[in-house]
N, C-alpha and C positions, 0 to 999 in steps of 0.2 A: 463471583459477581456479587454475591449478596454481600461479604465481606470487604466489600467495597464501597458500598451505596453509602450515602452519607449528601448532605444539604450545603449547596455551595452560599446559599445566603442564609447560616441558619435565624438569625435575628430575626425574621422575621415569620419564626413560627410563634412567635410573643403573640400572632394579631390572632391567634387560633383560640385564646380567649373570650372573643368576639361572641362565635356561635352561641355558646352555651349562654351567655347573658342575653343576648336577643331570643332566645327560644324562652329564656325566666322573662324577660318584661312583656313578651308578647302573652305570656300566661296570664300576671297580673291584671294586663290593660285588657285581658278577656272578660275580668268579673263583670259586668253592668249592674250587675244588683252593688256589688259593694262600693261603687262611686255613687250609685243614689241614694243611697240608706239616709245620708245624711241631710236631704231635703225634699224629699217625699215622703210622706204618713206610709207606713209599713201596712196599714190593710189597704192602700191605693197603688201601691210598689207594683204589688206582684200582675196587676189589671194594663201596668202602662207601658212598661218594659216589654222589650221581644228582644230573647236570646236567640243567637244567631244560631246554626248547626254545628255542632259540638265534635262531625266528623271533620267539619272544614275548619273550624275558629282557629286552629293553628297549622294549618298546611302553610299555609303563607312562613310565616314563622321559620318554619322548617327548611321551607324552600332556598330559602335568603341565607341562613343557616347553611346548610347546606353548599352552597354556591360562594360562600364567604370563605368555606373551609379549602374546598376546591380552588379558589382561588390564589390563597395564601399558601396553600402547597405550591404549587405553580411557583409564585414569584418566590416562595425559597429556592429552589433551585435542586432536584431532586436530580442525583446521576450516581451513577456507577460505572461509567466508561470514560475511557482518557478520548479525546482530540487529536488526529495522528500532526506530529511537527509538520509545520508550512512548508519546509524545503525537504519534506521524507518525498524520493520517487515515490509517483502515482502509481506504477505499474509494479505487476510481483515478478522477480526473475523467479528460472524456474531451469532447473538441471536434471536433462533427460536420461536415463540409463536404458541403454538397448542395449539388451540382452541378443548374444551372438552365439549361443550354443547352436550345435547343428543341429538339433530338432528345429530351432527356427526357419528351416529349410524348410519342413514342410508346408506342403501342395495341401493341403485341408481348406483352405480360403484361398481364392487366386489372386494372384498368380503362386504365392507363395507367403508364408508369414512377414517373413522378412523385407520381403518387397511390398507389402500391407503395410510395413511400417511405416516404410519410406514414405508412403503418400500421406500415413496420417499425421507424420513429423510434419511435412509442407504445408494441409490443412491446421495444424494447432498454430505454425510462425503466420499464416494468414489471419487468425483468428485473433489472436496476441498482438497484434499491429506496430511492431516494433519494440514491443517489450525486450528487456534482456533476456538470453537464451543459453544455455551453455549446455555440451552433450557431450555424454560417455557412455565409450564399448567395453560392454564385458564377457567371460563366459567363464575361462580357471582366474586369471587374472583380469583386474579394471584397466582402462589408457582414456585419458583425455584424450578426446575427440578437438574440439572446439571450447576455448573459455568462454565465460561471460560475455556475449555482444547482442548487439541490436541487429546487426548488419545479415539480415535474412539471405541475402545472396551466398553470403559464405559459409554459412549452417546449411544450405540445401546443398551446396556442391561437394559438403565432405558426409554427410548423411545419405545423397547418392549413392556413396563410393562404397556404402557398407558392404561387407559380408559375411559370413564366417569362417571361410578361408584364412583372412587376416587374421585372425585371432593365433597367438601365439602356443598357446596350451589350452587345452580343452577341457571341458569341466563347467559348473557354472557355480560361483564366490560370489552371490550377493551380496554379503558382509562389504566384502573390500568394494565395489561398486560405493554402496549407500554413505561409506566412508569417506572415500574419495570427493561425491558430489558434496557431501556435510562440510568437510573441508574447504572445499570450493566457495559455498556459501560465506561459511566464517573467515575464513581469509578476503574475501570481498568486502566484509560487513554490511550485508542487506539481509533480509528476511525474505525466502521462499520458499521455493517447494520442490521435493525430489520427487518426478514423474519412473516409476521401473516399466518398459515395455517389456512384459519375457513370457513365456507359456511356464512358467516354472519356477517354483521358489525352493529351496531344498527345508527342510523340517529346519537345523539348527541355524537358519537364518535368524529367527526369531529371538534369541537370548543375543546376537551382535549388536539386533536394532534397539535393544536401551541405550546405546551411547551413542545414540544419533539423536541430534539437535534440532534437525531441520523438519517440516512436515511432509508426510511421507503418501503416494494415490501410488497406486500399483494400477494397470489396463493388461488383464489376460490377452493375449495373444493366441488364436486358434479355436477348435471345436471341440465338444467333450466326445465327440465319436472318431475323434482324431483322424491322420491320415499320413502316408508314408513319405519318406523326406528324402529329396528327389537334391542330389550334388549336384556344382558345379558343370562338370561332364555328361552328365545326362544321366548318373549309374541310381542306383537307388542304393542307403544306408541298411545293411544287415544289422541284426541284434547279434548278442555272442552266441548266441547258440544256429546262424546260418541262416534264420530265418529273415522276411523283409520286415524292419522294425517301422513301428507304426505309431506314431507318436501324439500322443491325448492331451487336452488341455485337463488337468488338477482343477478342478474349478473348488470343489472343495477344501482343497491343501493352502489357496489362496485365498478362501473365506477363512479357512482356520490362523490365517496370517495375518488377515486387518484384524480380527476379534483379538488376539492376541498383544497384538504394538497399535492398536489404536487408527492401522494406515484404515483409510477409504479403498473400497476394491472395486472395480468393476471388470467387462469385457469386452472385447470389440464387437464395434456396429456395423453392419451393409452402409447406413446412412451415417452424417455427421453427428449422432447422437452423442459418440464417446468423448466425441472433439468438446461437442457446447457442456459436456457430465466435467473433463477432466479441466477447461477453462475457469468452470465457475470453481470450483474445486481449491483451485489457485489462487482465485480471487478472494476467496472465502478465506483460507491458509492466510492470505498477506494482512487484509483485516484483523484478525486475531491476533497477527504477531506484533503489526501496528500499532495498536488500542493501547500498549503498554508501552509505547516509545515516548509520548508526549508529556505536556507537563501542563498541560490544558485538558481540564475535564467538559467533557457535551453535557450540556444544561440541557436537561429531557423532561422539564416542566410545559414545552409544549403540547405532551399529551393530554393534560388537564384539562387543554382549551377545548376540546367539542363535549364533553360533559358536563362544562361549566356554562358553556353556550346554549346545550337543552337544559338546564336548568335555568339558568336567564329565561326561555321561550316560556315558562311554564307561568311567569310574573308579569307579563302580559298585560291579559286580562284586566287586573287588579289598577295595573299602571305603575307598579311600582320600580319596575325596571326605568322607566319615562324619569321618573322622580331620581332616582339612584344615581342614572347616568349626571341626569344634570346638576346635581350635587358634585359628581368629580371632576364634570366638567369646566365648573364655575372655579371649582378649589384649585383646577391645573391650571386655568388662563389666570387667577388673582394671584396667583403665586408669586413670589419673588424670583424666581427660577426661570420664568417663563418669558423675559425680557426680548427673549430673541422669538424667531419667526414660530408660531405654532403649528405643530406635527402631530397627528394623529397618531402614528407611531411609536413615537415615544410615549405615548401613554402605555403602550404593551411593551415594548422591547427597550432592552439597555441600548448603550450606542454602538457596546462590542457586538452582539446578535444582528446589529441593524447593519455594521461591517461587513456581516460573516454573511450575510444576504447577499450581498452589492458582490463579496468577492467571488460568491459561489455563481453570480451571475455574470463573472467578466467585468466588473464594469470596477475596477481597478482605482480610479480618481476617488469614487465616491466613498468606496468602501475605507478608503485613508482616510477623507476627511468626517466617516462616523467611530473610528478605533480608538479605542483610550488606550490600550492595550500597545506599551510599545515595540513589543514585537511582530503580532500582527498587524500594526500599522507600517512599520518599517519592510513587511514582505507585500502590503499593497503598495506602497510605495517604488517598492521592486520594480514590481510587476509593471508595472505605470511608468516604468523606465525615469522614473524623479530618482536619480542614484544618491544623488548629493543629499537630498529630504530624506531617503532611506538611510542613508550615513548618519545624519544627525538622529535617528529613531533609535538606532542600534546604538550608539555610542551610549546610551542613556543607561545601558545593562551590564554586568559584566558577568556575561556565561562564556560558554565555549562555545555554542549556537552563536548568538550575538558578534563575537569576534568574527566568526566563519562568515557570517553575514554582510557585517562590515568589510572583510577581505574582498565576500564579490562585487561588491559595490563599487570597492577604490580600482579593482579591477579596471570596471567601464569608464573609471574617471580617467584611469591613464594613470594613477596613483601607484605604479609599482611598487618602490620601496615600501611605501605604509602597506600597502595589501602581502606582503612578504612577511612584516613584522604583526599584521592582524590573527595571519592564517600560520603563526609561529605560536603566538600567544594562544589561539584555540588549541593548538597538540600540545603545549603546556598542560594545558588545564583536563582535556582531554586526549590520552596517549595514542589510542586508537583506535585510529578515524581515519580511514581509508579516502574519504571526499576528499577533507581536510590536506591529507599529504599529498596527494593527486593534483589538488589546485597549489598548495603549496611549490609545487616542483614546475607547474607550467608558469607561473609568477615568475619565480628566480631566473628559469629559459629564458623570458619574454623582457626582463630587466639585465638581463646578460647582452640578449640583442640589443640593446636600450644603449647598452652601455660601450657593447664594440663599434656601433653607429657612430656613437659621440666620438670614440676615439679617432676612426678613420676619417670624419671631419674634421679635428681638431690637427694631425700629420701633415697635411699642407693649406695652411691657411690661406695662404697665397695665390693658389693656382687656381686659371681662369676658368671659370663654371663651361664654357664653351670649347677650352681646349680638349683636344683627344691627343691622347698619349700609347703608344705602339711597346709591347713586351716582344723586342728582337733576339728574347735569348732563348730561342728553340722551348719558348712557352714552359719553363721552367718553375712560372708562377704558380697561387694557387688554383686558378682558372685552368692550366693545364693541365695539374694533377686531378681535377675534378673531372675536365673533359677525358684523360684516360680512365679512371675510375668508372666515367658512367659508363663508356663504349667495353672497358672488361667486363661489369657486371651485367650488359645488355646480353653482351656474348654469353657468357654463363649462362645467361637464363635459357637463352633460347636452343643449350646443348642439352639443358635436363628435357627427357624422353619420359619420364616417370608420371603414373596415373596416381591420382590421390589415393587409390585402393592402394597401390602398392607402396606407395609412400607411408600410407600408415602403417603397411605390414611390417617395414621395415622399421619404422620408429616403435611398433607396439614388442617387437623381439629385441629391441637394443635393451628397453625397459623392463623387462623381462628378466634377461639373463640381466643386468644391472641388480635385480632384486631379488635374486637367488643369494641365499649364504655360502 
C-alpha cells in the first residue's frame, strides 16, 4: 500500500509554499514597536503602544497555516488504492469444497456433520442473494458438484443429495479439492474465494496451497470432544483396531493451517454467526482482489475535510474565516469560468467526484451530465439506458474495456454486426476475457437468427401473408422432426428413475477410474 500512495494532482502541492510565508508575515506584522519607531519619540514609544499576548499573537497565523496545508493536501489528491472497473460484477463468486470423508458422518452436532452442512450451505445461498456459487465434493478424490451459477434452486438440490457414500475412494486430498476450485475460478476469469467445509485438513496440505491463486476461509466442522460416526444403515464406523472410532475436530491442525498459507479459520456456530464471519470474509477477499483490476485510482483527500473543518471552527472568533470565505467567494462568481449557473459544489468537488456521487445514488441522468471522464460517463449513460449517448462516450477510447462497452451498447441498439465486430476487437486487444467471448458468441447466435429470418422472408416474396399452407407429406418437415424430437426426449426423461445422489455417484466413479494411470 504504501508503495503505492502517490498524489493524483501533484501540482498542486506548489500552494504548500503558502503556510510558511504566512506564518513569516504574520511575524513581522507582529512588531508594533518596529512600525512606530519611525513617528513617535522613543521615550513616548514604550508609554503608548500595548503589545498584545505573545502566547496568542500568532495562533491565528498558525491556525490559517495550518488549514491552508490541510487543505492543499486535500485538493492534491492523496491515494493509494485503485477504483474497482464500472462493469466488474458487484458480487464475489465463491466455490464451496465440502469435505465428504466419513468422519463427516459424525453425530457430534445434530443431526450429523454433514447434514449441518447442508443447512448452512442454504443459509450462506440466502445470505449471498444471488451471487455466483459453485460446489465441490471431495474426500481421496475432488468432482464438481455444480459450476459457477446464480441459480440457488439448483445448488440446493444437488447439495441436498450429498453424502459420503457417493464418494468414489476414500481418504481425504485437499490439495486436489483447493485445485480444482482454483481452476474453476481462473477459467471463469473472476476473482473469489474458496470456502473448505471439512473437520480435517491433513498436515501436507499445506506445501500444495502455494500454487493456489485464489483466497482461501476454511469453517471446522464438528467438536473438539468429538463424537462417533453413525453410517448410512444405522451401524457405527470401527477404528482398525475393533474399537468404535470417535472422531475429534483438529482445531488446532487448522489453526496451524490458516497460520501457515495465510487462509482465515474458523468453526461452526449453533447460531448464524459462521454464515455472517464466512460472508463478510468473501466480501472482504473480492475487495482486495478488486482494488487492483481498475485503472481509476480513489481520491481519499476527502479525509482532510473534518480536520480542516475544526480548524476553520477555531477562526471564528477573530472572523477570519467570514473574511476568507468571501474572498473565494467573490474570486469563484468573478471568474471567467463561472458563466454558467453557480454551484456550491463545485467549489469542493471536481465534476468526476460530483458524477461519482449522483452514480452511487442511482440517479444515472445526472451523474452523465457531471463526468468528464469518458468512460465513466459512457457507463452512466449505460445505466440510463441512452445506448446511443453511451456509444458515442465509448467510441472516444480505444481499450479493450471500451470496445466491450461499445459491443453492449450496439447490442440494445439492435446493431448486430457492429457489436460482433466491437466485442471481436476487444479479444484482439485482450485474449482472455471470458465476458468478452460469452457475449461475443450470444451476438453471432442472435445475428444468425437475424439472418435465417431475412432469408425465410426473402424464399417467397409472393405469398399471401394470410394464406395457410398444409405439409401433407407425413410431416416430413422440420416441424415434424422437431415435434418427434421433443415427444422422444420427453419420453426419456421421464424413464430416468435416477436420484441426484446417485447420479453423482455414478458420474464421481466414471471420473475416477478416468484419472487413474
Amino acid at each position: 500500500m504504501i508503495s503505492d500512495f502517490h498524489f493524483l494532482r501533484p501540482l498542486w502541492l506548489l500552494a504548500l509554499l503558502a503556510p510558511p510565508i504566512i506564518i513569516w508575515m504574520a511575524s513581522r506584522a507582529g512588531d508594533t514597536r518596529n512600525r512606530w519607531k519611525g513617528l513617535i519619540a522613543p521615550h513616548l514609544l514604550d508609554s503608548l503602544i500595548v503589545q498584545p499576548d505573545r502566547r496568542h499573537r500568532h495562533a491565528l497565523a498558525w491556525v490559517l497555516a495550518a488549514l491552508l496545508a490541510l487543505a492543499t493536501l486535500g485538493v492534491a489528491g492523496p491515494t493509494w488504492k485503485r477504483e474497482a472497473p464500472p462493469f466488474v460484477a458487484d458480487t464475489a463468486s465463491l466455490v464451496i469444497a465440502v469435505d465428504l470423508s466419513p468422519t463427516m458422518d459424525a453425530i457430534d452436532i445434530s443431526p450429523s456433520r454433514i447434514e449441518r452442512v447442508k443447512l448452512k450451505i442454504d443459509d450462506l445461498l440466502a445470505a449471498r442473494n444471488g451471487a455466483r456459487t459453485a460446489v465441490i465434493a471431495y474426500s481421496g478424490t475432488a468432482h464438481l458438484v455444480v459450476p459457477l451459477t446464480d441459480d440457488a434452486e439448483l445448488i440446493e438440490t444437488y447439495t441436498d443429495a450429498l453424502a459420503t457414500r457417493i464418494m468414489p475412494k476414500p481418504g481425504r486430498d485437499t490439495v486436489a479439492a483447493l485445485k480444482l476450485a482454483d481452476a474453476l475460478l481462473k477459467r471463469d476469469g473472476t476473482s473469489g474465494t474458496i470456502a473448505l467445509l471439512t473437520d480435517g485438513i491433513e498436515p501436507a496440505a499445506t506445501a500444495g496451497v502455494r500454487q493456489i491463486g485464489s483466497a482461501i476461509v476454511v469453517l471446522g466442522i464438528g467438536t473438539s470432544e468429538g463424537g462417533v460416526v453413525k453410517q448410512a444403515d444405522g451401524s457405527f464406523l470401527d477404528s482398525a483396531g475393533g474399537a468404535r472410532l470417535t472422531a475429534k475436530l483438529d482445531v488446532d491442525a487448522l489453526k496451524k493451517f490458516g497460520s501457515d498459507t495465510g487462509a482465515d479459520v474458523a468453526t461452526i456456530t449453533r447460531d448464524d454467526t459462521d454464515i455472517q464471519w464466512l460472508a463478510q470474509r468473501v466480501r472482504t477477499n473480492f475487495v482486495q482482489q478488486t482494488a487492483t483490476q481498475g485503472d481509476r485510482w480513489h481520491d481519499l483527500g476527502w479525509w482532510l475535510i473534518a480536520p480542516a473543518a475544526l480548524l476553520s471552527a477555531l477562526s471564528f472568533r477573530r472572523g477570519w474565516l467570514v473574511r476568507l470565505s468571501a474572498v473565494f467567494l467573490a474570486v469563484h462568481v468573478l471568474s471567467p469560468t463561472s458563466a454558467s449557473a453557480f454551484d456550491f459544489a463545485d467549489m469542493w468537488l471536481t465534476p468526476d467526484q460530483q458524477g461519482r456521487q449522483a452514480y452511487q445514488k442511482g440517479d444515472y441522468p445526472t451523474a452523465a451530465d457531471h463526468f468528464r471522464d469518458p468512460m465513466w460517463k459512457g457507463t452512466a449513460l449505460y445505466r440510463a439506458a441512452r445506448y446511443q449517448d453511451a456509444l458515442d462516450a465509448f467510441a472516444s477510447v480505444d481499450t479493450p474495456e471500451s470496445w466491450y462497452n461499445q459491443g453492449n451498447a450496439l447490442l440494445h441498439l439492435g446493431k448486430l454486426e457492429e457489436a460482433v465486430a466491437a466485442y471481436t476487437k476487444a479479444l484482439e486487444q485482450r485474449t482472455d476475457w471470458p465476458d468478452a467471448t460469452t457475449n461475443l458468441a450470444i451476438a453471432r447466435q442472435l445475428l444468425k437468427q437475424q439472418q435465417d429470418a431475412e432469408q425465410e422472408q426473402e424464399q417467397d416474396p409472393n405469398q399471401k401473408p394470410d394464406s395457410i399452407q398444409f405439409d401433407d407429406k407425413g410431416k416430413k418437415g422440420k416441424a415434424g422432426e422437431m415435434a418427434v424430437a421433443e415427444q422422444t426426449s420427453e419420453m426419456w426423461m421421464k424413464n430416468i428413475q435416477v436420484s441426484p445422489a446417485d447420479l453423482m455417484a455414478r458420474k464421481f466413479a466414471i471420473e475416477a477410474e478416468g484419472a487413474q494411470p
